[in-house]
Backbone as a chain_set.jsonl record, in Angstrom:
{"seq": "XXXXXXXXXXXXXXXXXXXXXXXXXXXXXXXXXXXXXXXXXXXXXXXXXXXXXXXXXXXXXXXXXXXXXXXXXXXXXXXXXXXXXXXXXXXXXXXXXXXXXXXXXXXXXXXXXXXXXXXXXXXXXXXXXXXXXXXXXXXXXXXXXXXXXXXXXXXXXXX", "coords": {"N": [[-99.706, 32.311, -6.039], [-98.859, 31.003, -9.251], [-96.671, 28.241, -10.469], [-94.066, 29.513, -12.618], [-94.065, 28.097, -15.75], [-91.997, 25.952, -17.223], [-89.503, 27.082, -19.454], [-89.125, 26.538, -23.132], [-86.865, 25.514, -25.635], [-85.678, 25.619, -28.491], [-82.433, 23.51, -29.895], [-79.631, 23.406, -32.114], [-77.167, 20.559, -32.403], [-74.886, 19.257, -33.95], [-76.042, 18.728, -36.539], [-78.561, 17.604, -35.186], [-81.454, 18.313, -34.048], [-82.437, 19.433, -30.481], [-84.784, 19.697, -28.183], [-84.868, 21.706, -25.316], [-85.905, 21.825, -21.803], [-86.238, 24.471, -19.579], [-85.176, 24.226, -16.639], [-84.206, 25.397, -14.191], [-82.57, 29.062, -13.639], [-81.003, 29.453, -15.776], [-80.362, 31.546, -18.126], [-81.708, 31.213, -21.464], [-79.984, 32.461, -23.625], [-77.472, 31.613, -22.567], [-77.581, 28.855, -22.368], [-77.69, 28.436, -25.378], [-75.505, 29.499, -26.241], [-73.868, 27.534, -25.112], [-74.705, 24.813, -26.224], [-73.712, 25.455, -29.234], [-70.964, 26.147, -28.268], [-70.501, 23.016, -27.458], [-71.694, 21.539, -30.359], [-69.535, 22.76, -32.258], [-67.075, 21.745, -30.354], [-68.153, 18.474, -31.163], [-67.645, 19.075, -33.915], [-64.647, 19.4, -34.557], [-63.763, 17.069, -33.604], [-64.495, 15.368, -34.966], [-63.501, 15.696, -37.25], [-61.125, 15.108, -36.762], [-61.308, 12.431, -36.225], [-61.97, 11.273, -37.748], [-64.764, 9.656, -38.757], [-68.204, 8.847, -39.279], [-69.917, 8.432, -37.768], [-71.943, 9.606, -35.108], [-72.656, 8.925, -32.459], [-70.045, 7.809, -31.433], [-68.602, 10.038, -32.056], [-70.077, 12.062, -30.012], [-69.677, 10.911, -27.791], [-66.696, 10.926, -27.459], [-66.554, 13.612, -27.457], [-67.986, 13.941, -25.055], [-65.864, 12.883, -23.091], [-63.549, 14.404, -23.664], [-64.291, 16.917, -23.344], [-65.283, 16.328, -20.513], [-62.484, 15.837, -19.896], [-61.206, 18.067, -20.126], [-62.82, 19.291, -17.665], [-61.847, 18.301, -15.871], [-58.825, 19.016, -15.937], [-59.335, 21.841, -15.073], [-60.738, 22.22, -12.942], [-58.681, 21.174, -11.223], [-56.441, 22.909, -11.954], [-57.653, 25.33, -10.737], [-57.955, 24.445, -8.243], [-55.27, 24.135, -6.99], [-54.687, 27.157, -7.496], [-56.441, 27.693, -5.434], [-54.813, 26.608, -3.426], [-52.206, 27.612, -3.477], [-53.093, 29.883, -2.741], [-53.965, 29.661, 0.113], [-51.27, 28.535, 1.247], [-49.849, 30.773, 1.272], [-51.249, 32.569, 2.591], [-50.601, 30.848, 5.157], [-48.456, 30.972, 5.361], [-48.102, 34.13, 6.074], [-49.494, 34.168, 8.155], [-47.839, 32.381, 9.636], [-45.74, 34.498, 9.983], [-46.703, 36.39, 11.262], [-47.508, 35.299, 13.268], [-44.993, 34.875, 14.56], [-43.856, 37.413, 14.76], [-45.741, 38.186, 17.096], [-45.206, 36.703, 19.356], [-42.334, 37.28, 19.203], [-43.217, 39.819, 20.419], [-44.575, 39.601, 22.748], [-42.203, 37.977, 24.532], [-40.474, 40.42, 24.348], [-42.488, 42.03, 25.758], [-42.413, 40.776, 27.906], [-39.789, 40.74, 29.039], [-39.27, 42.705, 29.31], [-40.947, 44.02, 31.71], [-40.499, 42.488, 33.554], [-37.281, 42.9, 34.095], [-38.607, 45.36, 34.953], [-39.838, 45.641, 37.088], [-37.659, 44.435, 38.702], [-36.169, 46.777, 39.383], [-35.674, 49.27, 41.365], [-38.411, 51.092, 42.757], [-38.847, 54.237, 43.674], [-41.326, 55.573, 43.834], [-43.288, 54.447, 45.342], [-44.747, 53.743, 48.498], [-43.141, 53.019, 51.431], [-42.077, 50.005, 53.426], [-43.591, 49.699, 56.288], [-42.074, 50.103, 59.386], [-41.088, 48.079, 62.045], [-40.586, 48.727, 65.694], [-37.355, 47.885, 67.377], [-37.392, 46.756, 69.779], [-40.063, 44.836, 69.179], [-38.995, 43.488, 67.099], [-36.877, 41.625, 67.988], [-38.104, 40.868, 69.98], [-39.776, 38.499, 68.533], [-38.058, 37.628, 67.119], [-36.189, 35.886, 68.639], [-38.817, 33.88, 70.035], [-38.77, 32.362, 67.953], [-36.77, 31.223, 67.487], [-35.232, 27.581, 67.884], [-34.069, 24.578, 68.875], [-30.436, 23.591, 68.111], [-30.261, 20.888, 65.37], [-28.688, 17.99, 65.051], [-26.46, 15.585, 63.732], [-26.424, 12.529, 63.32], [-24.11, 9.732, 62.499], [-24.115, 7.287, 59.9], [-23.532, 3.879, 59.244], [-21.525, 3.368, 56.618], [-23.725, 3.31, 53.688], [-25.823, 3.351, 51.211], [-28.257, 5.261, 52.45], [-29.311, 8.093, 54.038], [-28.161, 10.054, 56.403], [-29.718, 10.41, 59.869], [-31.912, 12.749, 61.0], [-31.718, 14.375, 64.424], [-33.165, 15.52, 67.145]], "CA": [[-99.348, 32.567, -7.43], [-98.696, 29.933, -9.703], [-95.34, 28.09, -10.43], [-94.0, 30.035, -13.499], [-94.08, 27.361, -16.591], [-90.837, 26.247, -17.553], [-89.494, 27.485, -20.854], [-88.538, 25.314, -23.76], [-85.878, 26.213, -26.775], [-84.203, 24.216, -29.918], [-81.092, 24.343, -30.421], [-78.996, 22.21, -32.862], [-75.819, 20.019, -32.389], [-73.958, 17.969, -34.316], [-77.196, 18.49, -37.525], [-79.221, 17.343, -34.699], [-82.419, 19.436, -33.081], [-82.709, 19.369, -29.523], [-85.621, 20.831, -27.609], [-84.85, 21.687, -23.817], [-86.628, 22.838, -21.215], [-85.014, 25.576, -18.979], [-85.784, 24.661, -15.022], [-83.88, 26.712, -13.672], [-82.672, 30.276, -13.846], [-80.348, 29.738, -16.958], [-81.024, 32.053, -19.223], [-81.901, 31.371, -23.212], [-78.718, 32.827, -24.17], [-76.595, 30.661, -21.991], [-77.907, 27.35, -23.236], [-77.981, 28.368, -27.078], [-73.891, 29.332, -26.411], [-73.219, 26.349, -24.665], [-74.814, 24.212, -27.212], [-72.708, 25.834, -29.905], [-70.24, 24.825, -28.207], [-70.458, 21.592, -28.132], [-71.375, 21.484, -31.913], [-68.01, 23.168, -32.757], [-66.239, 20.757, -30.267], [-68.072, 17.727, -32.178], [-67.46, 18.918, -35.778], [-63.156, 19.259, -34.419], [-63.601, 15.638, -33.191], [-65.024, 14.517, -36.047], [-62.912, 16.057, -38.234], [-59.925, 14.194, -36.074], [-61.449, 11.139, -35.888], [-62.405, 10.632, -39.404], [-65.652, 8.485, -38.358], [-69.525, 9.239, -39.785], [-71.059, 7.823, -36.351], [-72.314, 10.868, -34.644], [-72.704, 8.5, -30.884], [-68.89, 8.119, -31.187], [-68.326, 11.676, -31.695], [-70.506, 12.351, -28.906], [-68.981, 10.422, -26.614], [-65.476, 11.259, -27.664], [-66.452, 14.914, -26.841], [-67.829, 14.103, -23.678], [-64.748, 12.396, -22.597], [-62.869, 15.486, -24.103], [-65.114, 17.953, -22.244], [-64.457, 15.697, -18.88], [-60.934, 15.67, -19.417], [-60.948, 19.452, -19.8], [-63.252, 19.959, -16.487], [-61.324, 17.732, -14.476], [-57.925, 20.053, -15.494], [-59.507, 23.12, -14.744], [-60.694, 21.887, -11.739], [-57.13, 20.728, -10.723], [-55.78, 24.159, -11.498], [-58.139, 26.088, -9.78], [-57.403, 23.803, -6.548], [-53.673, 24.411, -7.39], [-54.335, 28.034, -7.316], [-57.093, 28.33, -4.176], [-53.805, 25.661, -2.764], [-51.198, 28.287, -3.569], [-53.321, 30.863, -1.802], [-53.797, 28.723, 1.427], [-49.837, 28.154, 1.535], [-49.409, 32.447, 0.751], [-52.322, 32.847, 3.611], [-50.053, 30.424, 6.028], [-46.862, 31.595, 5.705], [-48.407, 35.512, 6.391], [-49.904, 33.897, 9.838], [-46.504, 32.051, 10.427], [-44.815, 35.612, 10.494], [-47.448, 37.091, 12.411], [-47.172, 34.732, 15.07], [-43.715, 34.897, 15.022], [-43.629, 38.481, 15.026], [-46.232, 38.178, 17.829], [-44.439, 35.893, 20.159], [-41.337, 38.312, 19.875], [-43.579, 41.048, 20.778], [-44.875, 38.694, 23.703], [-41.37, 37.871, 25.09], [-40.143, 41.563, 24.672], [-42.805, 42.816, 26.826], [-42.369, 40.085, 29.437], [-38.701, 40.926, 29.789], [-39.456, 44.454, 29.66], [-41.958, 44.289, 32.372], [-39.159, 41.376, 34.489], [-36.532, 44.492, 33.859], [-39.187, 47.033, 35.761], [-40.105, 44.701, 38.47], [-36.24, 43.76, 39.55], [-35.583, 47.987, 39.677], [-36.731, 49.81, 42.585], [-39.252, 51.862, 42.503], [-39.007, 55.19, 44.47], [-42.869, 55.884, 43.795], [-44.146, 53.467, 45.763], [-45.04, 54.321, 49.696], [-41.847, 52.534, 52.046], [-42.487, 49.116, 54.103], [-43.902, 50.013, 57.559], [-40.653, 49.28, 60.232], [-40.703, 48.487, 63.379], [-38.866, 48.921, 66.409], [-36.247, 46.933, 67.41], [-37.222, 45.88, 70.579], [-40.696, 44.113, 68.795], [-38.018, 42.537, 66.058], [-36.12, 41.413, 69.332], [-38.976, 39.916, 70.631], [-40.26, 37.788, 67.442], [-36.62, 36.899, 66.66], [-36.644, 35.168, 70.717], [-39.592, 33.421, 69.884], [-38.707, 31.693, 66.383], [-35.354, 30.187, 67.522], [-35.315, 26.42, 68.024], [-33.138, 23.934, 69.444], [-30.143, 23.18, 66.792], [-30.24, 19.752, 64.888], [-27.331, 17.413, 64.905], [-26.693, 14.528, 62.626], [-25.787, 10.772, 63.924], [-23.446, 9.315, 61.627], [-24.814, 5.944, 60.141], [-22.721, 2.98, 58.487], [-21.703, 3.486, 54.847], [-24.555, 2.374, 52.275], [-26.536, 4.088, 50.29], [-28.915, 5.747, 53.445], [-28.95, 9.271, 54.564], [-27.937, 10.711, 57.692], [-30.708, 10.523, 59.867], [-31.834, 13.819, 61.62], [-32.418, 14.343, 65.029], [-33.742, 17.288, 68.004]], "C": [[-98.765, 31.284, -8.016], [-97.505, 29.82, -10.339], [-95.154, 29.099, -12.423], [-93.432, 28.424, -14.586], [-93.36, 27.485, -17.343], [-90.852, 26.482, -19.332], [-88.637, 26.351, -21.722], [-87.857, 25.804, -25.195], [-85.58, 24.769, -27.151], [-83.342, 25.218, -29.706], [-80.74, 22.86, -31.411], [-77.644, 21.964, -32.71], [-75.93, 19.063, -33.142], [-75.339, 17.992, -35.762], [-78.187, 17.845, -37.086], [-80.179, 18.173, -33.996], [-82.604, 18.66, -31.986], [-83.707, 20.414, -28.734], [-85.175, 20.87, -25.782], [-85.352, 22.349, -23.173], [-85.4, 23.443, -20.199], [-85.621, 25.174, -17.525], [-85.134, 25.081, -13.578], [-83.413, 27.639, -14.008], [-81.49, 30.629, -14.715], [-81.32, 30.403, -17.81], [-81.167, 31.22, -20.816], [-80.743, 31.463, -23.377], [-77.393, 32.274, -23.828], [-76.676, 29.408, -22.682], [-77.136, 27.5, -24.688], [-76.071, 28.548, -27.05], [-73.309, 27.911, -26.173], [-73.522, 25.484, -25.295], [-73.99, 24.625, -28.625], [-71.503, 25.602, -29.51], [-69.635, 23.472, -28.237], [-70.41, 21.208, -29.602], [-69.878, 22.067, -32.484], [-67.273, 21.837, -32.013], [-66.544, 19.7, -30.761], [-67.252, 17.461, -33.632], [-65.592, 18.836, -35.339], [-63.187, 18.014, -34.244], [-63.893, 15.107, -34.155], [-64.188, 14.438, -37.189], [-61.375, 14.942, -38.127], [-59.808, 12.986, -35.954], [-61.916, 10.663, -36.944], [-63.58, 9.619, -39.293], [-67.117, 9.119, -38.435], [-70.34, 9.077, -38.416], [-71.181, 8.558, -35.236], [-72.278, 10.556, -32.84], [-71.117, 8.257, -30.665], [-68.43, 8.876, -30.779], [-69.082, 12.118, -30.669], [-69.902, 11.867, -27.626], [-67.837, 10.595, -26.681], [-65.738, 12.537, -26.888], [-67.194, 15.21, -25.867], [-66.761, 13.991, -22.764], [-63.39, 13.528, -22.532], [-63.146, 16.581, -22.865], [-64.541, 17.437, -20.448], [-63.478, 15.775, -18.394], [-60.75, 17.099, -19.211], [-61.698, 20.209, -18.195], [-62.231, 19.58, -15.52], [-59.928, 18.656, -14.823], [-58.412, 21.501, -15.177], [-59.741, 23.57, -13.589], [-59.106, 21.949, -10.545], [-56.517, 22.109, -10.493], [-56.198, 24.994, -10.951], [-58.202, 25.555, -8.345], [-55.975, 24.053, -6.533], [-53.599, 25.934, -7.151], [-54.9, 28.259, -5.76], [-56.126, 27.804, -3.212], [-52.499, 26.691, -2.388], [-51.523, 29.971, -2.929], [-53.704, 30.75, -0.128], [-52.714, 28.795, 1.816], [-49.248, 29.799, 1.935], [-49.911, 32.788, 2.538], [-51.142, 32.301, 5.326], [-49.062, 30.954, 7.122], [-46.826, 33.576, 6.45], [-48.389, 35.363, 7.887], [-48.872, 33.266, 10.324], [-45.763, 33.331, 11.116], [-45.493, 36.135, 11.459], [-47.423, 36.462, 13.561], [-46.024, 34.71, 15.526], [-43.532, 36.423, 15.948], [-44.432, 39.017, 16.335], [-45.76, 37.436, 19.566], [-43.232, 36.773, 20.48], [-41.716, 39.693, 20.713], [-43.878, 40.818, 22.653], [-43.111, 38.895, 24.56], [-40.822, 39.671, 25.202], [-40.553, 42.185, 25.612], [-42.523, 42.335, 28.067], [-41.15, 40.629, 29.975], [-38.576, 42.249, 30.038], [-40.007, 44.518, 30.937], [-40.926, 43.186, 33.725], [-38.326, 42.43, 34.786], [-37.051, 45.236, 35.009], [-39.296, 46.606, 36.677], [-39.018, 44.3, 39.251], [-35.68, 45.426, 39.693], [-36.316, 48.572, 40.29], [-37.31, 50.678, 42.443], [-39.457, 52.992, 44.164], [-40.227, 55.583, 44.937], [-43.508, 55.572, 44.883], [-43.887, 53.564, 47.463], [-43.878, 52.891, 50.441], [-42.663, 51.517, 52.911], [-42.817, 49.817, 55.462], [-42.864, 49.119, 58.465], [-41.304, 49.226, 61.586], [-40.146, 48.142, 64.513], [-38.446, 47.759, 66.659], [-36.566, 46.17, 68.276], [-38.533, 44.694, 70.255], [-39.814, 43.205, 67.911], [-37.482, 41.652, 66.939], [-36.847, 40.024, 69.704], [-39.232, 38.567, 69.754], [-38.626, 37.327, 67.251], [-36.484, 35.704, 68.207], [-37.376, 33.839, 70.21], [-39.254, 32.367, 69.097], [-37.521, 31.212, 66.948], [-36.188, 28.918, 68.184], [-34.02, 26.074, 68.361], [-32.155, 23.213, 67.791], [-30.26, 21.363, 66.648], [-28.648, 19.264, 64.609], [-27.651, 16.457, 64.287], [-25.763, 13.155, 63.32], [-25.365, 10.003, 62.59], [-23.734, 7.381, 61.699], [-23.477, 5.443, 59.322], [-22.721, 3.666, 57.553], [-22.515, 2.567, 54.42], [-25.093, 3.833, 51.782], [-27.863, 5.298, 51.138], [-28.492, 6.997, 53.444], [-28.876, 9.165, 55.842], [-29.745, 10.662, 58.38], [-31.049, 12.205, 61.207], [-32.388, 13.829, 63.32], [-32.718, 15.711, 65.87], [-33.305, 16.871, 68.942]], "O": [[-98.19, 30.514, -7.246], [-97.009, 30.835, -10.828], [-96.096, 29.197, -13.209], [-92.496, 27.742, -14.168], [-93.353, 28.409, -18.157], [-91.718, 26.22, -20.167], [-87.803, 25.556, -21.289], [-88.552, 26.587, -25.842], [-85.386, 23.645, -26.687], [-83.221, 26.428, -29.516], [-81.292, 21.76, -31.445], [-76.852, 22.899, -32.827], [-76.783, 18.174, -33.137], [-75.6, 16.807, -35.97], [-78.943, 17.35, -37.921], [-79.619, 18.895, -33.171], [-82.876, 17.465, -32.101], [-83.518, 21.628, -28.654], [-85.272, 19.816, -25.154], [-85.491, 23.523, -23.515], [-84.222, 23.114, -20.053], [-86.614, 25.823, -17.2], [-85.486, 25.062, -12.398], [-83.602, 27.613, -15.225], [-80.939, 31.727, -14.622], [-82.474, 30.129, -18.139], [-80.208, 30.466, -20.976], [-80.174, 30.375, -23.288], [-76.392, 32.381, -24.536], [-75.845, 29.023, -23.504], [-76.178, 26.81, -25.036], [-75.386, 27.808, -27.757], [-72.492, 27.314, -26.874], [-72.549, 24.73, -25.269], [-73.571, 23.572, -29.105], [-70.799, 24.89, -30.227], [-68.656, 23.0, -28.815], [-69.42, 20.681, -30.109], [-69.297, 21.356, -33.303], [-66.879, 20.922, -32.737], [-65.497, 19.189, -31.161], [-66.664, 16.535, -34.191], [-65.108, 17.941, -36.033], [-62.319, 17.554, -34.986], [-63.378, 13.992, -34.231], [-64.089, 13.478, -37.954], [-60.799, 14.29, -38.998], [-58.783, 12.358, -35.689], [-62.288, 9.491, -36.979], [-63.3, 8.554, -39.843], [-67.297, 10.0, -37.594], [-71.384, 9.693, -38.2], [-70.508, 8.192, -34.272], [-72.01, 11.43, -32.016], [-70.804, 8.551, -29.512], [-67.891, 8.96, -29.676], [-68.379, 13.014, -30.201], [-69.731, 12.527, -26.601], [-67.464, 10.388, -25.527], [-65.245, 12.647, -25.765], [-67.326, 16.388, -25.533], [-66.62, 14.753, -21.807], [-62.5, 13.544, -21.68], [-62.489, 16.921, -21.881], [-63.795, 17.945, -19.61], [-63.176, 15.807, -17.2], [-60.167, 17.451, -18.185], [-61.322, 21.266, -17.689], [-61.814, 20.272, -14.592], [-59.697, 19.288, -13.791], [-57.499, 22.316, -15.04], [-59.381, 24.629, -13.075], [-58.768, 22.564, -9.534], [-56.149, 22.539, -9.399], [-55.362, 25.747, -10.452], [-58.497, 26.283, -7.397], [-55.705, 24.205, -5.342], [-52.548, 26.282, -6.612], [-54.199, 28.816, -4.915], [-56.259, 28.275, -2.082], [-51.893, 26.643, -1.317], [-50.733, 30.89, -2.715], [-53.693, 31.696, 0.66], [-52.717, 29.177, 2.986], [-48.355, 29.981, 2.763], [-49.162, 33.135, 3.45], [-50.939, 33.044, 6.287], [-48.85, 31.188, 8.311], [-45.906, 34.114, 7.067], [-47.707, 35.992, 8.696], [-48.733, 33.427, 11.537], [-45.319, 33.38, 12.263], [-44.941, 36.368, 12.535], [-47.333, 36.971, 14.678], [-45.815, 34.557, 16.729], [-43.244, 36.614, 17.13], [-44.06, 40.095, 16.798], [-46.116, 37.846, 20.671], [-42.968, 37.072, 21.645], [-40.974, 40.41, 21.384], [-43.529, 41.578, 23.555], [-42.889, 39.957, 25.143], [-40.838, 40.116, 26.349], [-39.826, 42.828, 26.369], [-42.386, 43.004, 29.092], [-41.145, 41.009, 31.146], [-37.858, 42.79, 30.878], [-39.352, 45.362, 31.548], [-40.946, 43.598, 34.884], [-38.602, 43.003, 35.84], [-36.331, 45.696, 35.896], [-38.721, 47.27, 37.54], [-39.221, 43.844, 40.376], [-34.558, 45.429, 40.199], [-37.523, 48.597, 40.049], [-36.67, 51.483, 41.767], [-39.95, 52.703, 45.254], [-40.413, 55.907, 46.11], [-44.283, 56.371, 45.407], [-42.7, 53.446, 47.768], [-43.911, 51.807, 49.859], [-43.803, 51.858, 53.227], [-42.016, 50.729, 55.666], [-42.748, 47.895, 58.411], [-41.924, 50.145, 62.121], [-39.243, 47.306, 64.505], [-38.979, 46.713, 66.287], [-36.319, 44.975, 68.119], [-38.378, 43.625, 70.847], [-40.009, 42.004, 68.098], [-37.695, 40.519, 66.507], [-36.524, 38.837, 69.744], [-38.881, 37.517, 70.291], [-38.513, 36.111, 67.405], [-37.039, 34.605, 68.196], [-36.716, 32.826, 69.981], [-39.467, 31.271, 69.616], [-37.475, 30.133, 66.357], [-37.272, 28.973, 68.765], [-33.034, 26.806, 68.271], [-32.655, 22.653, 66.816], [-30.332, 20.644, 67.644], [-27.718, 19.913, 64.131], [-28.837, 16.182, 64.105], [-24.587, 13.1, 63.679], [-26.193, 9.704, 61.73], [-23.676, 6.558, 62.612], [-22.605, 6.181, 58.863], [-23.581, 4.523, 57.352], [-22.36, 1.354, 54.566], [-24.763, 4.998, 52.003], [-28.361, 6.146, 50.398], [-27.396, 7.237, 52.936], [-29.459, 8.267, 56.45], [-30.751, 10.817, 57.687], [-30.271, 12.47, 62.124], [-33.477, 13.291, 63.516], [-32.545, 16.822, 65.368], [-33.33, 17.53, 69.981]]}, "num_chains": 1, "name": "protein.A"}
């Protein structure tokens, strides 16, 4: 299918006709406002600037226009800025409030772990004379310590 063949409108600014074509999906009715626009902000500039020379006034009320995008700009970064900062401070508390939740359970759960628990099936004992035995076993000969000069050295150990 074939490209659809862009559309073309007058409009008039400033007692000037302009024909434009439309290529993309602005409507008609968009343009013809937004050119009225402009013609109104001309004829105020003109009126302000007391000056017949229509490329003046054009360029005055581009410069106008510019100055007004670039504050609108500004304040709509100023506001999406002041909802970033809103956004922050929400996730500051939440992590705060997350971190206390964090430590609460740990010491909660430290708490349950240091109190004895009846539940839980009793160490397997046994007798005395195996304890006996294994206690026997595990002794060693004691260690004595040989006393060195004074400096700065440790004791040295021996068997």
């Amino acid at each position: 299918m074939p490209k659809p063949r862009p559309q073309s409108i007058e409009v008039e600014i400033y007692d000037q006709k302009y024909s434009i074509v439309l290529k993309s999906d602005m409507q008609e009715a968009d343009v013809r406002r937004i050119a009225e626009d402009v013609d109104e902000r001309m004829r105020e500039i003109s009126a302000a600037a007391n000056t017949p020379d229509s490329l003046k006034i054009a360029v005055l009320t581009a410069l106008h226009l510019a100055q007004e995008l670039r504050e609108q700009r500004k304040r709509q970064l100023e506001r999406e800025k002041a909802g970033v900062v809103a956004q922050l401070e929400k996730l500051s508390i939440s992590r705060s409030r997350l971190e206390n939740a964090v430590m609460t359970a740990d010491a909660a759960a430290y708490h349950q772990s240091a109190q004895p628990n009846y539940d839980s099936p009793k160490p397997v004992r046994h007798s005395r004379r195996v304890h006996r035995v294994k206690k026997r076993k595990a002794k060693r000969k004691p260690v004595s310590f040989i006393p060195m000069a004074p400096s700065h050295s440790h004791p040295v150990l021996t068997e």
